[in-house]
C-alpha positions in Angstrom: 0.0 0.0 0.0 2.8 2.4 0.8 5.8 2.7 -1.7 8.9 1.1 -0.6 11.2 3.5 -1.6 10.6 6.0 0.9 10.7 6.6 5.1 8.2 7.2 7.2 7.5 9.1 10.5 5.8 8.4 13.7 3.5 11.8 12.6 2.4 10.0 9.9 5.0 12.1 6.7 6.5 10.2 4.0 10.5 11.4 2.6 12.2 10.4 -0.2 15.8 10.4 -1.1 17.0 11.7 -4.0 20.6 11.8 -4.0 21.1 14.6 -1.6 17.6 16.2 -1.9 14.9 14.5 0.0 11.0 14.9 -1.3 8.1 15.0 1.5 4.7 15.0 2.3 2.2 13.4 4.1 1.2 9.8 3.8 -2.2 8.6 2.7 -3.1 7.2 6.2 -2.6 11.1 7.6 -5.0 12.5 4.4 -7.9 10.0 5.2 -8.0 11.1 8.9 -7.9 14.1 8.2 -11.1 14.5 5.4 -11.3 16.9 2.9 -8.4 19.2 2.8 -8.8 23.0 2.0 -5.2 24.4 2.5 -1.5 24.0 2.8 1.2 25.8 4.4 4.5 24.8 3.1 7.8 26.4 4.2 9.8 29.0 2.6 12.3 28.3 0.2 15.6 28.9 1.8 14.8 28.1 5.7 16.8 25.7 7.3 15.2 23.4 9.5 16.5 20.3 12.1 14.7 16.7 12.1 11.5 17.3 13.8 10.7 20.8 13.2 7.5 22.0 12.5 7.4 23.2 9.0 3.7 24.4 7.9 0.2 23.2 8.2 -2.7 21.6 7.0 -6.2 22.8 7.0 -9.0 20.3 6.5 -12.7 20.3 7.3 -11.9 18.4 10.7 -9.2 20.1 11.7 -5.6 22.0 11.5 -2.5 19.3 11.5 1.1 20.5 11.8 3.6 19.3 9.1 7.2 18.1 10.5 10.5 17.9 9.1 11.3 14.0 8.2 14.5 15.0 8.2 17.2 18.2 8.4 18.1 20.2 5.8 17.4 23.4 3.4 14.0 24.2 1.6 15.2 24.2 -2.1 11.5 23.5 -3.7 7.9 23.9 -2.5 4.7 22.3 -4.3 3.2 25.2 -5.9 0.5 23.4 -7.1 -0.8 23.0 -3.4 -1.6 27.1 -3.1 -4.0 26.9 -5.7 -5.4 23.0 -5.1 -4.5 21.5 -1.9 -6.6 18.8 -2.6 -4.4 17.2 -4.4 -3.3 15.9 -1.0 -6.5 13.9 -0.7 -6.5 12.4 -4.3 -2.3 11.8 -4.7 -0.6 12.1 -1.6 2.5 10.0 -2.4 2.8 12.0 -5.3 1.3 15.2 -6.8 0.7 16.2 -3.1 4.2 16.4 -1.9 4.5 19.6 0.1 8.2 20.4 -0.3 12.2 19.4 -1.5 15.1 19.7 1.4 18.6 19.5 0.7 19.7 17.3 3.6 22.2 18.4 5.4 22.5 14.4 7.0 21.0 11.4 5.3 21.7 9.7 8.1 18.5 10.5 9.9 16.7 8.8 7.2 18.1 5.7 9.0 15.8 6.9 12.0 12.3 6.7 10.0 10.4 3.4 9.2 10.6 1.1 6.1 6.9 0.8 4.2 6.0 -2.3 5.8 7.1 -1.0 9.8 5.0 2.4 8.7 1.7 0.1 7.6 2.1 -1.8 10.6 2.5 0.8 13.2 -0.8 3.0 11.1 -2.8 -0.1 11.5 -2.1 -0.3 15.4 -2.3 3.2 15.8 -5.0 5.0 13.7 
């Protein structure tokens, strides 16, 4: 259900690496609790954030969810397309909804976050 090739947090975000960018957003577990979504703050391009961080928000019609940092690093891209249709987090969340591109500044922490399977598992205990 979740792709393999990325890492996932305990607050429900998805990262993946890219060389030495990492892509993130929010899995589809986190979408479906959270309903219909209406708007997305994403960081700015240029801040520097640690592992853990809160880096924006999400706005559904049940409630506001903050977005953390999988992992350290530099904003070097954000999602645009969410500004103008943030529900693209609720139809493609592992893909057109990703929220924004770091520049890690250690890809070791991706060593912290759960494989696929350890993510479905620990959704499926804990939703």
């Amino acid at each position: 259900m979740y792709p393999k090739d990325r890492r996932y947090t305990k607050e429900h975000e998805w990262v993946l690496q890219e060389g030495d960018t990492a892509t993130m957003g929010i899995t589809e577990f986190a979408q479906d609790q959270l309903g219909d979504i209406v708007y997305v703050e994403v960081p700015e391009v240029g801040k520097k954030v640690s592992q853990g961080d809160v880096i924006g928000s999400i706005e559904s019609v049940k409630a506001v969810s903050e977005i953390y940092a999988p992992v350290g690093g530099t904003v070097a891209a954000v999602n645009a397309d969410l500004d103008g249709t943030p529900e693209l987090d609720n139809s493609d969340p592992h893909g057109g909804g990703w929220y924004c591109k770091l520049d890690l500044s250690d890809a070791g922490e991706l060593d912290s976050l759960m494989d696929a399977a350890a993510y479905e598992e620990f959704a499926e205990s804990n939703g």
